[in-house]
KEVO-65695 format. One line per 2 residues: number of its first residue (from 0); their letters; for each residue x, y, z of C-alpha. Coordinates in steps of 0.05 Angstrom, whole numbers. Layout:
% residues N
NUM	a	X:Y:Z  ...
END
This chain:
% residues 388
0	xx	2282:-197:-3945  2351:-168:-3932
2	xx	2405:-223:-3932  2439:-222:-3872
4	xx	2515:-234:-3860  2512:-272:-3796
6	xx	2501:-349:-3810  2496:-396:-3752
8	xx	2520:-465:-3764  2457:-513:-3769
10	xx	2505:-575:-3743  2506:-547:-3673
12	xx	2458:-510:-3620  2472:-437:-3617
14	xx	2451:-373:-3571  2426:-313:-3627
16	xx	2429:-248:-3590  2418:-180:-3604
18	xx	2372:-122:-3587  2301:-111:-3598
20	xx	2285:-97:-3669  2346:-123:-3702
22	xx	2308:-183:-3739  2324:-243:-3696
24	xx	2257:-268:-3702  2257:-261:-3779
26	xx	2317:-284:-3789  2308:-356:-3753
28	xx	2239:-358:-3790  2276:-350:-3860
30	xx	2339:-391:-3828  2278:-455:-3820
32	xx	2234:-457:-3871  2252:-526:-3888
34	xx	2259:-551:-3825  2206:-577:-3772
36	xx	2211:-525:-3716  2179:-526:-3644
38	xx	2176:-449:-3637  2163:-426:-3567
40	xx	2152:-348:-3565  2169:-316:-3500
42	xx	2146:-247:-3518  2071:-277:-3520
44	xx	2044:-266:-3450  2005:-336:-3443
46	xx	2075:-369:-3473  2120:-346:-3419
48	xx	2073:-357:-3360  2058:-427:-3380
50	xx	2138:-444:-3392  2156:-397:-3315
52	xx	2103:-439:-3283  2126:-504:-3313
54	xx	2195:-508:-3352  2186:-581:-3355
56	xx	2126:-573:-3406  2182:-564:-3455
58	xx	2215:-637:-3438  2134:-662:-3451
60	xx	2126:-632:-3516  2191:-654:-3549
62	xx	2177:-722:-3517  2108:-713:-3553
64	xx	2136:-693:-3629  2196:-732:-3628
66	xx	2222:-745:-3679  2185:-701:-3724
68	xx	2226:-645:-3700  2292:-622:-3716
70	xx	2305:-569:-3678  2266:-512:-3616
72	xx	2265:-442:-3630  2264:-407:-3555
74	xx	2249:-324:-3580  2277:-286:-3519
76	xx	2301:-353:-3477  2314:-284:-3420
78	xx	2248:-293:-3398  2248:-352:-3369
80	xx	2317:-375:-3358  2296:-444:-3327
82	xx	2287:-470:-3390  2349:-472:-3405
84	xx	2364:-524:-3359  2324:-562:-3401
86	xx	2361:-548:-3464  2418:-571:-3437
88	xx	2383:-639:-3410  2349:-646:-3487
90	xx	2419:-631:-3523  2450:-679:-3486
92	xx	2405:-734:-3475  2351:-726:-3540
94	xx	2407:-694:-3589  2359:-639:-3605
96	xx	2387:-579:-3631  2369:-516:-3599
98	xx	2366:-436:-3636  2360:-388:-3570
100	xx	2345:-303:-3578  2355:-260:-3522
102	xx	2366:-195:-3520  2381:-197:-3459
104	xx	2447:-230:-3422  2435:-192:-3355
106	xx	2375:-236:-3331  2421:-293:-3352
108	xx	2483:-276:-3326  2444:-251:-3256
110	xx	2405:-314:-3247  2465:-354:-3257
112	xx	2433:-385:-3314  2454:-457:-3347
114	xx	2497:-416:-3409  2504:-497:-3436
116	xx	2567:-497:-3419  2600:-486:-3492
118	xx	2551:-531:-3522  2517:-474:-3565
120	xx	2552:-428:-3599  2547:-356:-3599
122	xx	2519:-305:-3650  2499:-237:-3647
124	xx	2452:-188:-3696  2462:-123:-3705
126	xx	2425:-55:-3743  2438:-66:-3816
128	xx	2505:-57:-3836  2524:-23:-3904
130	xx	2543:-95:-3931  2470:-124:-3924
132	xx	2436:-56:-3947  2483:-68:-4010
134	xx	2454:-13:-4072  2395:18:-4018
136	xx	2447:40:-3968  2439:115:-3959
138	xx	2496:148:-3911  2451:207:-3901
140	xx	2388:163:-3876  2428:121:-3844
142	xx	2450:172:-3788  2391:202:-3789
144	xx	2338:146:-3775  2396:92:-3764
146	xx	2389:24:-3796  2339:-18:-3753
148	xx	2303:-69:-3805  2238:-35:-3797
150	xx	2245:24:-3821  2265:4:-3891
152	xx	2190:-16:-3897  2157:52:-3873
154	xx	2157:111:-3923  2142:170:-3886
156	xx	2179:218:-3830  2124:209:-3784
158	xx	2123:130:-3795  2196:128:-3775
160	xx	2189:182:-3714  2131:146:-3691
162	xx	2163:81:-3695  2239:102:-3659
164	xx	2196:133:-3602  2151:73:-3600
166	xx	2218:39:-3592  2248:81:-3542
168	xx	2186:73:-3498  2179:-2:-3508
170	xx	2251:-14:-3482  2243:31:-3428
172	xx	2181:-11:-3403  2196:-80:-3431
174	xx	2271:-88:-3433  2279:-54:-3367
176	xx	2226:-36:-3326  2181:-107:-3339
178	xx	2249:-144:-3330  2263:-106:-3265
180	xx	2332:-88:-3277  2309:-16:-3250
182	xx	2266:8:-3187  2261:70:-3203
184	xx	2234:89:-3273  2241:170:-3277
186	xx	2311:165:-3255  2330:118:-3319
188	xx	2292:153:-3368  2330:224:-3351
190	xx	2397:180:-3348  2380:152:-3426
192	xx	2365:220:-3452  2437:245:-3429
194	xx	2479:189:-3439  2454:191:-3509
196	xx	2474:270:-3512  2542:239:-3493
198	xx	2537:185:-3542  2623:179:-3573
200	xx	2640:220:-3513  2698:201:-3461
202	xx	2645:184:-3400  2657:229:-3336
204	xx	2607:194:-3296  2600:254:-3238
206	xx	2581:301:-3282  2527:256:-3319
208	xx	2508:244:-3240  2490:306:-3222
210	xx	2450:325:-3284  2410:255:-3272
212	xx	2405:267:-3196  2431:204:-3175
214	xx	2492:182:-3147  2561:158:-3187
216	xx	2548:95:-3168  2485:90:-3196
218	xx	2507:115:-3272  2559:64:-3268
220	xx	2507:2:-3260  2455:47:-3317
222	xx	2518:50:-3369  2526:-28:-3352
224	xx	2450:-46:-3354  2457:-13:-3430
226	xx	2522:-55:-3447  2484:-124:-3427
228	xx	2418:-103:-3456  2456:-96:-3518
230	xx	2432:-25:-3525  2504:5:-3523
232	xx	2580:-22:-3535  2637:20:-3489
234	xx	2701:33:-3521  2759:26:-3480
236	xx	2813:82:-3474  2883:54:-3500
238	xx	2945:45:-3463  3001:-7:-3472
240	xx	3002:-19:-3395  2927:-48:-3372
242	xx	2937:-20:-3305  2943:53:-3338
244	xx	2889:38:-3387  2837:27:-3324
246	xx	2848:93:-3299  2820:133:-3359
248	xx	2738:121:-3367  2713:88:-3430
250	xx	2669:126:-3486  2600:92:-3493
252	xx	2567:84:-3565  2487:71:-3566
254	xx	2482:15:-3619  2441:56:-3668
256	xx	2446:126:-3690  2373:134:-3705
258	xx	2350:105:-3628  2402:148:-3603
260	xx	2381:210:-3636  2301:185:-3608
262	xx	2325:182:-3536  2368:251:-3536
264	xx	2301:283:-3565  2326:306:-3636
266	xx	2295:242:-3676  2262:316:-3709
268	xx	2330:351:-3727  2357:336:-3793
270	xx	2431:312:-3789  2464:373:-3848
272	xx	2533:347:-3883  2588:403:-3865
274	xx	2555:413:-3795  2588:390:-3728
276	xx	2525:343:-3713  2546:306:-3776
278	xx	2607:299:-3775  2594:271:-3697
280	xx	2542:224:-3719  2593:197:-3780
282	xx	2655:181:-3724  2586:142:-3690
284	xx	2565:104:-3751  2630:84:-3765
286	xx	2659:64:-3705  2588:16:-3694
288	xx	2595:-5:-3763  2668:-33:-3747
290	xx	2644:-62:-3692  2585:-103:-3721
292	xx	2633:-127:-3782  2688:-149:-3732
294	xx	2637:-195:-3696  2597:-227:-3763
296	xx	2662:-240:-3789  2694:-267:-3728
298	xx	2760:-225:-3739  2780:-219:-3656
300	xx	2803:-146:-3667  2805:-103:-3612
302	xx	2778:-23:-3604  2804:30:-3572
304	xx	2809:104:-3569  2871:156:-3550
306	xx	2865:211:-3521  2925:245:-3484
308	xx	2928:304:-3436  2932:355:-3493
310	xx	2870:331:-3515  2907:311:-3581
312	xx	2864:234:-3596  2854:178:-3649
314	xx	2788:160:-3659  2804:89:-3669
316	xx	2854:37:-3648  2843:-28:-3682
318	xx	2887:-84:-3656  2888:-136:-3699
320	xx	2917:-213:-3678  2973:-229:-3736
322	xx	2969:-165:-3761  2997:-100:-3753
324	xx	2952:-44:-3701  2915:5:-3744
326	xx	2902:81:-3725  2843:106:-3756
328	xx	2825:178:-3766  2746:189:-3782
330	xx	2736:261:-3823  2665:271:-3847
332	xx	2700:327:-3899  2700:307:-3979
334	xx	2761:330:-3988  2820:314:-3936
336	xx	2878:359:-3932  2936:357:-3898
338	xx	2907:399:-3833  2865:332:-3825
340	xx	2922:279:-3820  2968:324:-3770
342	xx	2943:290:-3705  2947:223:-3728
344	xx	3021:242:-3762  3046:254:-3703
346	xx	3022:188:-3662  3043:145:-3716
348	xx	3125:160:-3696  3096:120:-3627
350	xx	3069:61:-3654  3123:8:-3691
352	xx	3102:-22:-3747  3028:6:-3750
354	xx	2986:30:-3805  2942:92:-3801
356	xx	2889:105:-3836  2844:164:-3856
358	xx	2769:139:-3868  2726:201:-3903
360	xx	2675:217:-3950  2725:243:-3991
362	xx	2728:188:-4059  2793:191:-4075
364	xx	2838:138:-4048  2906:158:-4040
366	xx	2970:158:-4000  2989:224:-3968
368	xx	3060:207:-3930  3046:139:-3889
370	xx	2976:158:-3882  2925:114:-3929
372	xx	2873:161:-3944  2809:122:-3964
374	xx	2732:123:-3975  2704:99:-3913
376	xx	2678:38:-3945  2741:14:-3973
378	xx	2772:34:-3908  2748:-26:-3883
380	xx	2756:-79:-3939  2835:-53:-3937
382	xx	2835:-71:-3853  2801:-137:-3868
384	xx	2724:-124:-3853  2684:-142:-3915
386	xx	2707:-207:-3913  2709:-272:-3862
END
C-alpha cells in the first residue's frame, strides 16, 4: 500500500472526505488495524436501509460493545445523514470517537445535517499526488489515465479504459442520479461530457447552455453539484477588489485528468509531449496537484487565475498568509526561453513584493531576471508544498 500524506489525528473524531475511488475506505482500514472498530458500510444496500429505517440501531450497538470499542467507522455517513445526530449524542455523552467518509457534502449541507458542530475535524483525500507515488510516479501516465489508486494495480489499456468508464457511469448513477441531486439524467450526462471539454477553461456558462440544451441557470447548479460532489474544484479569477473579482466567471478543474479525459470521450487518445493537448493537460495536473498539497499540508494558500482584456493571463496566483503572493507560469516545453517568461514579466511590475515563478519540464533550475525558473517539482518545495 501507497503511504498516504493525509494523517488524521486519532485523539479526536474527524469527517474524511473525498471522491469515489480515492482510497478512503483503505485508508481507515490500514489507519485501524490495531484498533477495535464498529465499521458500518453505507454503500452495502441492506446496511443503509437498516440505519435510514432506524438511526437509533447505532446508539444499541455501541451500548451493546461498549467498551470493547474504540472508535465507529461510518463509510459514506451521506447516505443516511440522521446518523449523525447520533454521533454527536455518542461523542458527547459515550466519548466515542467517530471516523466519517462522504463523498458527498451536498446531501449534508441540503438536509441541514448535524456537521458536530466543530467536534470532528476535517480531512480530505485526493488522486495520488506525486509525493505518495514517490519512484513509480510517471508524468506521462499520470495525465493520461490520472492517478486514481486503482489503476496502479491494473496492467493493461483496456483494464484502465474499462475501469475510468466504469467510473464515469457509476458516478453518474450512484453519486448523482441514486442520490437525486438530478431529475433529469440525459441532460447531466451531455453537461459532463462538455464541461470536461472545458476542463482549465474560463467558464462562459451561456455558451455551455446552449450546447447542453438547458437553461444558464441550470449549468450554474450542474458546475455546483460537481464542486460539492468533490468531482471538480473552481478557480476563482483574481482581482484586488472582491466586488470586481465576482464579475469575471471562475475556471473549473475536474479533480482527475484521467476521469476527465473518460467523460470528454478521449480516455482512447494518447496525450503526445510537444502537442497542445499536453501541454493543456500539464497546466491541469499541476494546478490539481497544488491544490491537493495545499490542503494535506494545511498551508491556507489561496488560487487564482488573471486574465485581462488583452487576453494576456497567469495561470496561477498563489496567495500565501505571511508570505509573499506568487505568480506562476506553467510551460509544458523542456527548454524555457525567454518568449515563455514575457507575459508573466510584465505582470510582475504590478504586484509589490511578489515572486514569480516558471514551473516546466525543463530540468534546469535557474534565475532568468526575477523570474525563478524551476522543474515543476521543485517548483513547489521552493513555494512551501512538500512540506507541513
Amino acid at each position: 500500500m501507497l503511504h498516504r500524506i493525509v494523517n488524521p489525528l486519532k485523539s479526536n473524531s474527524f469527517f474524511l472526505f473525498g471522491a469515489r475511488g480515492t482510497g478512503k475506505s483503505t485508508l481507515l482500514k490500514a489507519f485501524f488495524q490495531t484498533q477495535k472498530v464498529l465499521w458500518i458500510d453505507l454503500l452495502n444496500p441492506q446496511e443503509e436501509e437498516i440505519y435510514s429505517k432506524n438511526p437509533n440501531i447505532l446508539s444499541e450497538q455501541i451500548a451493546k460493545k461498549k467498551p470493547e470499542i474504540e472508535w465507529v467507522v461510518i463509510d459514506e455517513v451521506q447516505k443516511v445523514p440522521s446518523l449523525l445526530n447520533i454521533a454527536h449524542q455518542q461523542i458527547e455523552n459515550a466519548k466515542i470517537r467517530f471516523a466519517l467518509t462522504g463523498s458527498s457534502a451536498r446531501k449534508l449541507k441540503r438536509g441541514s445535517a448535524n456537521l458536530l458542530a466543530g467536534r470532528a475535524f476535517v480531512y480530505h483525500l485526493f488522486p495520488l499526488t506525486h509525493l505518495e507515488l514517490g519512484e513509480t510516479f510517471d508524468l506521462n501516465q499520470v495525465l493520461h489515465w490520472g492517478s486514481l489508486p486503482k489503476l496502479f494495480s491494473l496492467n493493461s489499456i483496456e483494464e484502465k479504459t474499462a475501469f475510468l468508464k466504469a467510473y464515469a457511469l457509476t458516478y453518474l448513477k450512484e453519486e448523482v442520479w441514486n442520490e437525486h441531486l438530478i431529475y433529469k439524467l440525459d441532460p447531466f450526462r451531455r453537461f459532463l461530457e462538455t464541461a470536461a471539454q472545458t476542463s482549465g477553461e474560463i467558464l462562459n456558462y451561456s455558451n455551455i447552455a446552449e450546447d447542453v440544451g438547458v437553461d444558464t441557470k441550470t449549468v450554474q447548479a450542474y458546475f455546483e453539484i460537481l464542486s460539492d460532489t468533490l468531482i471538480g474544484n473552481f478557480l476563482e479569477p483574481y482581482h484586488r477588489s472582491i466586488r470586481k473579482q465576482q464579475r469575471q466567471n471562475p475556471k473549473f478543474y475536474f479533480f482527475d485528468t484521467g476521469v476527465k479525459k473518460t467523460l470528454e470521450g478521449t480516455i482512447t487518445q494518447e496525450v503526445i509531449p510537444g502537442t497542445y493537448g499536453f501541454g493543456k493537460a500539464f497546466e491541469h495536473f499541476v494546478v490539481l496537484e497544488a491544490m491537493r498539497l495545499n490542503d494535506y499540508f494545511q498551508k491556507d494558500y489561496r488560487f487564482y487565475y488573471l486574465r485581462t482584456k488583452d487576453d494576456a493571463e497567469i495561470d496561477l496566483i498563489i496567495e500565501r498568509p505571511g508570505c509573499p503572493t506568487v505568480l506562476v507560469e506553467i510551460k509544458s516545453t523542456p527548454q524555457v526561453t525567454d518568449r515563455h517568461l514575457k507575459t508573466i514579466e510584465r505582470f510582475l511590475k504590478d504586484f509589490k513584493n511578489a515572486e514569480a515563478y516558471c514551473f516546466s519540464l525543463d530540468p534546469k533550475s535557474r534565475k532568468s531576471g526575477e523570474i525563478h525558473v524551476v522543474p515543476w517539482n521543485e517548483g513547489f518545495a521552493e513555494i512551501g508544498l512538500s512540506t507541513p
